[in-house]
MIVEXTI-375741 format. One record per residue (C-alpha): residue number from 1; residue in one letter; x, y, z. Coordinates in pm, whole numbers. Example, Ala and Ser with C-alpha at 12.3 -4.5 7.8 and 13.67 -1.06 7.14 Angstrom:
<recs>
<rec 1, 'A', <1230, -450, 780>>
<rec 2, 'S', <1367, -106, 714>>
</recs>
This chain:
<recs>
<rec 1, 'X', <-1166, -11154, -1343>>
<rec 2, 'X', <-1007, -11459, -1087>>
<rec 3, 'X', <-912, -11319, -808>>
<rec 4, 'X', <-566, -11512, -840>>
<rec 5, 'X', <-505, -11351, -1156>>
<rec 6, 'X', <-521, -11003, -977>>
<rec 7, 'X', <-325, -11022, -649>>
<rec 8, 'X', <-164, -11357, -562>>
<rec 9, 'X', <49, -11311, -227>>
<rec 10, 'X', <293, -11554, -267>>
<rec 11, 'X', <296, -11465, -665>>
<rec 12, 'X', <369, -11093, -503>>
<rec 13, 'X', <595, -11217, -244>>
<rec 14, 'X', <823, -11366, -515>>
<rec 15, 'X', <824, -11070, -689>>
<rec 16, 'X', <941, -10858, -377>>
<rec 17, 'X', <1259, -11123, -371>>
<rec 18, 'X', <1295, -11121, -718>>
<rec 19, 'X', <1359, -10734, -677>>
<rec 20, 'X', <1581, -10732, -336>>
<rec 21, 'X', <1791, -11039, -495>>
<rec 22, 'X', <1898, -10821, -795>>
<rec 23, 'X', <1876, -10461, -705>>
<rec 24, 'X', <1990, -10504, -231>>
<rec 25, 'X', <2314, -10369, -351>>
<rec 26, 'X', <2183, -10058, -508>>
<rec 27, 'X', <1952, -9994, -225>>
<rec 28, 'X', <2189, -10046, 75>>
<rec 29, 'X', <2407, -9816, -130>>
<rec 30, 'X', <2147, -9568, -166>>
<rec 31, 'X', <2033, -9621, 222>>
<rec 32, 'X', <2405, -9548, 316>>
<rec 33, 'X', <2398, -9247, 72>>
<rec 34, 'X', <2077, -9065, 211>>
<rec 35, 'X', <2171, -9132, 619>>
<rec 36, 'X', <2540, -9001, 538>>
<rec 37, 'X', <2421, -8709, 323>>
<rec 38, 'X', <2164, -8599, 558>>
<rec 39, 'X', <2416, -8564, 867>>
<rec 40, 'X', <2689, -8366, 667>>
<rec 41, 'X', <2430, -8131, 551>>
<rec 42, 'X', <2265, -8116, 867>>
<rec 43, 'X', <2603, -8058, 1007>>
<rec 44, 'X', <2700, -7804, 765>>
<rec 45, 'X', <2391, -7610, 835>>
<rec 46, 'X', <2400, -7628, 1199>>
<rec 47, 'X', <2824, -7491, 1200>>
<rec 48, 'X', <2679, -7193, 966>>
<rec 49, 'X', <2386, -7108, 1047>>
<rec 50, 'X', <2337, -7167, 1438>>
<rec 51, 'X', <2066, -6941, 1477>>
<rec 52, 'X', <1822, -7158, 1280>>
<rec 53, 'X', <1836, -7445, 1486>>
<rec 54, 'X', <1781, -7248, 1824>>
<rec 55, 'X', <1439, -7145, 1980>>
<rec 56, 'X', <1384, -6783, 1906>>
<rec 57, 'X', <1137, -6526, 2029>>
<rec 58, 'X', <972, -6243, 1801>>
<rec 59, 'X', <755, -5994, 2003>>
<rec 60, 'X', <731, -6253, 2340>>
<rec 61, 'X', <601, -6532, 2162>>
<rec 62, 'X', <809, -6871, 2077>>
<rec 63, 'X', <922, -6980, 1785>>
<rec 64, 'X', <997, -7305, 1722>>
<rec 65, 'X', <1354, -7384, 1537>>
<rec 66, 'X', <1329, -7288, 1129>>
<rec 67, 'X', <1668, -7516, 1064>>
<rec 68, 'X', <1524, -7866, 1095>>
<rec 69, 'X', <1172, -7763, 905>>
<rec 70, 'X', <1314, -7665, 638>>
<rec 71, 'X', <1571, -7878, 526>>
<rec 72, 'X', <1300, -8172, 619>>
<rec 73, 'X', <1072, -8032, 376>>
<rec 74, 'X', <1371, -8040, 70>>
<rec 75, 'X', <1433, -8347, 204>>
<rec 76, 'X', <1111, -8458, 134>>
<rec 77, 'X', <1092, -8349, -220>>
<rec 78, 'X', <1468, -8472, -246>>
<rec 79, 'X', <1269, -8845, -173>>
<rec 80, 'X', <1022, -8786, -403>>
<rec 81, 'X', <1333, -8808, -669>>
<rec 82, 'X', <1386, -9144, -546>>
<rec 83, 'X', <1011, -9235, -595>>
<rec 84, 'X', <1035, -9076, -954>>
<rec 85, 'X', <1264, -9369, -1004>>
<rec 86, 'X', <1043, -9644, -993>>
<rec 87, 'X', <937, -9639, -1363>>
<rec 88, 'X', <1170, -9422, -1561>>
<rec 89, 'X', <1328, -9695, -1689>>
<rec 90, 'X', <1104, -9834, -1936>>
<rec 91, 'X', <1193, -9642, -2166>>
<rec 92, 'X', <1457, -9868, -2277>>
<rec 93, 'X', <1362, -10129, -2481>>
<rec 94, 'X', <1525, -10449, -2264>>
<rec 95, 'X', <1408, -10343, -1961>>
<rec 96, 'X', <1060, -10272, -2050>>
<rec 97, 'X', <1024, -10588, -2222>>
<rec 98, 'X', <1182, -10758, -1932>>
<rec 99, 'X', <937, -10575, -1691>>
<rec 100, 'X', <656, -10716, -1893>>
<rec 101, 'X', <771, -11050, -1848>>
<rec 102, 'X', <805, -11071, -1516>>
<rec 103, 'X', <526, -11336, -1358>>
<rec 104, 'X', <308, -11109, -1219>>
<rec 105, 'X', <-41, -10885, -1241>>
<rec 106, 'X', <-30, -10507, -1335>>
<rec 107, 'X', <-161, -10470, -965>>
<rec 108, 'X', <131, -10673, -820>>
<rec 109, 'X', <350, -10469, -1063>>
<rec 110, 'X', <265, -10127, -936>>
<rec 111, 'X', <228, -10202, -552>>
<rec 112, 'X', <592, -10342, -506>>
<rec 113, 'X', <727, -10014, -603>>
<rec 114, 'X', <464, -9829, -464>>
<rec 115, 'X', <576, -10023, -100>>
<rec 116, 'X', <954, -10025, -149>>
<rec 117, 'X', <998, -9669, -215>>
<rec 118, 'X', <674, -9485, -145>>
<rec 119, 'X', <598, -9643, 166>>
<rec 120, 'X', <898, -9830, 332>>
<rec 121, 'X', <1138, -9480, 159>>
<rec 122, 'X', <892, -9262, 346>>
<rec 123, 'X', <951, -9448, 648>>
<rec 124, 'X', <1388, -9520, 648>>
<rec 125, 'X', <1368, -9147, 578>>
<rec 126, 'X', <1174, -9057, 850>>
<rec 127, 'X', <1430, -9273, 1032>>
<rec 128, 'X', <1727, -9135, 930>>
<rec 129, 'X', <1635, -8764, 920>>
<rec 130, 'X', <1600, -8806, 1356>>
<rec 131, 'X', <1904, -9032, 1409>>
<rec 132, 'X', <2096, -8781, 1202>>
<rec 133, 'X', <1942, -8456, 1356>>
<rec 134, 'X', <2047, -8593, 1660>>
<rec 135, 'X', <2393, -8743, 1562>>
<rec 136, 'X', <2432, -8406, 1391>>
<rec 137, 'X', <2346, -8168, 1700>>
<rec 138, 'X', <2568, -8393, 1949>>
<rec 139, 'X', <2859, -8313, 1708>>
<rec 140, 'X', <2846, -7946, 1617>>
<rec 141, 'X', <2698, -7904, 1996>>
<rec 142, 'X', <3037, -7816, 2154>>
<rec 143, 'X', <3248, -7663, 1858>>
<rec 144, 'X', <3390, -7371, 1989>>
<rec 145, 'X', <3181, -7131, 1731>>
<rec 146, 'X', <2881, -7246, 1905>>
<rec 147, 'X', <3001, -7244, 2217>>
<rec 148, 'X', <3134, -6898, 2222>>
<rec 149, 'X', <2763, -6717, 2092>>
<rec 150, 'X', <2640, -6902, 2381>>
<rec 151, 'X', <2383, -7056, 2177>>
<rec 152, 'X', <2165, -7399, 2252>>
<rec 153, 'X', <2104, -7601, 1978>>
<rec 154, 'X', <1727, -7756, 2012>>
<rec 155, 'X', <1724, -8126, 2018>>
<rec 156, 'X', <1475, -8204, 1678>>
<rec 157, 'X', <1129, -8386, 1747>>
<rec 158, 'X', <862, -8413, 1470>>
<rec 159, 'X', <612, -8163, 1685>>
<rec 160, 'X', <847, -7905, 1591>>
<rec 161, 'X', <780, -7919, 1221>>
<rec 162, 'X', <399, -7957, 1292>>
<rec 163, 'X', <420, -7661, 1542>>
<rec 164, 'X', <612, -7474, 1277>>
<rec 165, 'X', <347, -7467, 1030>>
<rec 166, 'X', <64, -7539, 1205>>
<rec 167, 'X', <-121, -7849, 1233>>
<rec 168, 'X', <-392, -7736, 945>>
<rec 169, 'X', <-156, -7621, 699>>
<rec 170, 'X', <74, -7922, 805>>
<rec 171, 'X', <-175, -8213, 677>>
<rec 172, 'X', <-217, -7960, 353>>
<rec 173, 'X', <120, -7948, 308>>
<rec 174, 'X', <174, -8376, 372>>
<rec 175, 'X', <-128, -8430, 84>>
<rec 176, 'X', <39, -8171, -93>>
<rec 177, 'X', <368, -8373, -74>>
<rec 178, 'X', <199, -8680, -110>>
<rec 179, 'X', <43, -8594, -438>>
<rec 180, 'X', <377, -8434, -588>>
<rec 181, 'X', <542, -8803, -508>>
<rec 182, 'X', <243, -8999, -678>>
<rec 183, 'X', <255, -8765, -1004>>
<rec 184, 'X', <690, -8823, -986>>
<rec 185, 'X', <533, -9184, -941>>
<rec 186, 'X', <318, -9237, -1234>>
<rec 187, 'X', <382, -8930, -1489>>
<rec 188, 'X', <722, -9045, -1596>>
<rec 189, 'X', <585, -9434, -1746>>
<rec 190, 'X', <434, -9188, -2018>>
<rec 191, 'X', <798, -9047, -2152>>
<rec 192, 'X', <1087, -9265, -2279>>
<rec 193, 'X', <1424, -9143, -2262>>
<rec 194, 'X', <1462, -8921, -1927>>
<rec 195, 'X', <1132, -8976, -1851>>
<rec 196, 'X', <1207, -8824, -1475>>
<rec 197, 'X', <1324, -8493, -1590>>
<rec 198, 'X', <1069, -8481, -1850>>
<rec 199, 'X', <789, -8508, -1613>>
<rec 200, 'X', <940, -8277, -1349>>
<rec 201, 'X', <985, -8000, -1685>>
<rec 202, 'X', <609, -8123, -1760>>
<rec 203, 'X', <457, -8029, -1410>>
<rec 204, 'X', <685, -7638, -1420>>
<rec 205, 'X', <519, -7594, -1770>>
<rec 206, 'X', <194, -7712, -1592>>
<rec 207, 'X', <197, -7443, -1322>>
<rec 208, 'X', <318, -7184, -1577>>
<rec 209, 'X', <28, -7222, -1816>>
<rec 210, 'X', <-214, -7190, -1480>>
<rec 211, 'X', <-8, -6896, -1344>>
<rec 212, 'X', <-44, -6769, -1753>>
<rec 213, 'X', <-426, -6820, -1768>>
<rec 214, 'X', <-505, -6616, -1454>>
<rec 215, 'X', <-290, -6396, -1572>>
<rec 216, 'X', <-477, -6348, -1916>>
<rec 217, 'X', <-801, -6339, -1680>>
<rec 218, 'X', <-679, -6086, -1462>>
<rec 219, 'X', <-641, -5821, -1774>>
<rec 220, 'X', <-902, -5948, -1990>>
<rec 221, 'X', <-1157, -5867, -1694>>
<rec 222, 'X', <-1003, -5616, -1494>>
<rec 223, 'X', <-773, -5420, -1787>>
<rec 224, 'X', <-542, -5103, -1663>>
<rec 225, 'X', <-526, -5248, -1288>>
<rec 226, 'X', <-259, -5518, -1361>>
<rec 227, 'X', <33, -5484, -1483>>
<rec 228, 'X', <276, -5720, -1682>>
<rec 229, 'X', <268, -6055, -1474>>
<rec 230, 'X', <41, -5922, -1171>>
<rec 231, 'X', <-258, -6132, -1118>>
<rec 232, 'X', <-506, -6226, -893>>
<rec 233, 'X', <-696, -6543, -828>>
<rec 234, 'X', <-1052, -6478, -667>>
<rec 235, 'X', <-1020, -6569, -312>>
<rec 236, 'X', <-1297, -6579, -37>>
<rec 237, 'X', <-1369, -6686, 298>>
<rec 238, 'X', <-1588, -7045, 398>>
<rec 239, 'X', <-1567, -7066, 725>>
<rec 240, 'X', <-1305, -6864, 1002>>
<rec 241, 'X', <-961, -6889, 846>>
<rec 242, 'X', <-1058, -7179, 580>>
<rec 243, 'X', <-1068, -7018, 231>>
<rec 244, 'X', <-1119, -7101, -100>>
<rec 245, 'X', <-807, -7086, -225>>
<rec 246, 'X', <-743, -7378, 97>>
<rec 247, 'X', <-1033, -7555, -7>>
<rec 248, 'X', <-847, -7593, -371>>
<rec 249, 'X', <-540, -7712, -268>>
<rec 250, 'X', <-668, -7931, -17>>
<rec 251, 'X', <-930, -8088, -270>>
<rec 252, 'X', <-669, -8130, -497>>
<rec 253, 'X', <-411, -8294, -252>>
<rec 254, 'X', <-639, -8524, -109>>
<rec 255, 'X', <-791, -8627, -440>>
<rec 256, 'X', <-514, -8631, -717>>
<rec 257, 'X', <-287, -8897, -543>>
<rec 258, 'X', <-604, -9159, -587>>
<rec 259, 'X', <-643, -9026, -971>>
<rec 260, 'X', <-246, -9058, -1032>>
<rec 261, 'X', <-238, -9433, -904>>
<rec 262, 'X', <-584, -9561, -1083>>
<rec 263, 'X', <-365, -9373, -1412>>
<rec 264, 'X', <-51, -9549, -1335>>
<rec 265, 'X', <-234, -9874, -1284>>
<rec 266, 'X', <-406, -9847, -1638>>
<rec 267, 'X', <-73, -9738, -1829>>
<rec 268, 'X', <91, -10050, -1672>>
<rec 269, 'X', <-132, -10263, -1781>>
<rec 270, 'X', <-158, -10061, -2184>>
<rec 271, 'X', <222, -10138, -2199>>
<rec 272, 'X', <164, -10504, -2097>>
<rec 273, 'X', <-147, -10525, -2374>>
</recs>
């Protein structure tokens, strides 16, 4: 295979201009969506429930403000939406036909969207998430609700959400993240018509079946100690708090994402074939 014929940067380049030419208006309007959205949630949150945006302390120890955390984390899967976008189109007819026409590789074809709204989406959230946790505590800061149960509203830094969970089960969690975006990513160029929500109700069915077959396990090897949907998955320790169960998820974050693109790549380039 010619190198040319596989990656080509100004080929790729016109491709990128192609894309912001037709679609700049949809994406400034989704830009000015997402920073607006975040800062009247954020606000909302912050007027009603103060107390999760404050530094507590349980039993002496600090705790780090729960508020900012966990809203970052749905906003996270909220972006992972956006990045379930990128190919649920083709299943109409036009637009998959004018996809496959465009002059370009399979490689070119899946690393413009996987830049524009995996990589460069990652990074205007991460953007907009401070400026509006910021904008958002400097004007609920002073209402008078606030002011009145004396409490402080923490200013938000990323170290607070690594803090929060702790920096192991933080880069779990990011892989973990990571992975759901690259199956939102890939999984829906395999469905036609609402190909998004059919590969969101794909991965619930997906976790059922493995809740299901431990479940089946569980009273197949250990009858009259379970009951109805009680189960247990085997669970031992490697090495000091590192378990098995860790070991799983982590393999499975750090290796699916790789397996998702490499299948994304190879469907592209079936529905050009």
């Amino acid at each position: 295979m010619k190198t040319n014929d596989f990656f080509n940067m100004k080929r790729f380049g016109l491709l990128v201009k192609h894309d912001l030419m037709i679609n700049q208006n949809k994406y400034l309007l989704k830009m000015l969506v997402l920073f607006l959205g975040l800062y009247a949630v954020l606000c909302y949150l912050m007027m009603n429930n103060a107390n999760l945006f404050c530094i507590q302390y349980w039993d002496g120890h600090k705790q780090e403000p729960q508020g900012y955390t966990n809203f970052f984390i749905f906003g996270l899967m909220a972006l992972g939406g956006f990045v379930g976008g990128s190919f649920s189109d083709l299943g109409s007819k036009v637009k998959r036909t004018s996809f496959i026409l465009l002059p370009a590789s399979t490689f070119e074809k899946i690393l413009h969207p996987f830049l524009i709204r995996v990589v460069l989406g990652l990074i205007i959230f991460l953007l907009f998430f401070w400026v509006d946790a910021h904008l958002a505590r400097m004007t609920v800061a002073n209402a008078p609700s606030i002011v009145l149960q004396g409490l402080v509203i923490e200013p938000f830094s990323y170290v607070q959400v690594i803090d929060t969970w702790g920096r192991d089960h933080f880069e779990q969690l990011v892989f973990a993240l990571f992975s759901l975006g690259m199956y939102l990513f890939t999984i829906p160029m395999f469905f036609k018509k609402q190909a998004l929500l059919k590969a969101i109700f794909a991965l619930f069915v997906g976790v059922f079946v493995y809740i299901f077959f431990f479940i089946l396990l569980s009273h197949l090897f250990h009858p009259g100690i379970y009951d109805g949907f009680k189960f247990s998955v085997p669970d031992y320790k490697i090495y000091k708090d590192f378990r098995s169960f860790d070991f799983l998820m982590s393999s499975i974050g750090c290796i699916s994402w790789v397996f998702l693109l490499f299948l994304g790549y190879f469907k592209l380039k079936e529905l050009k074939l």
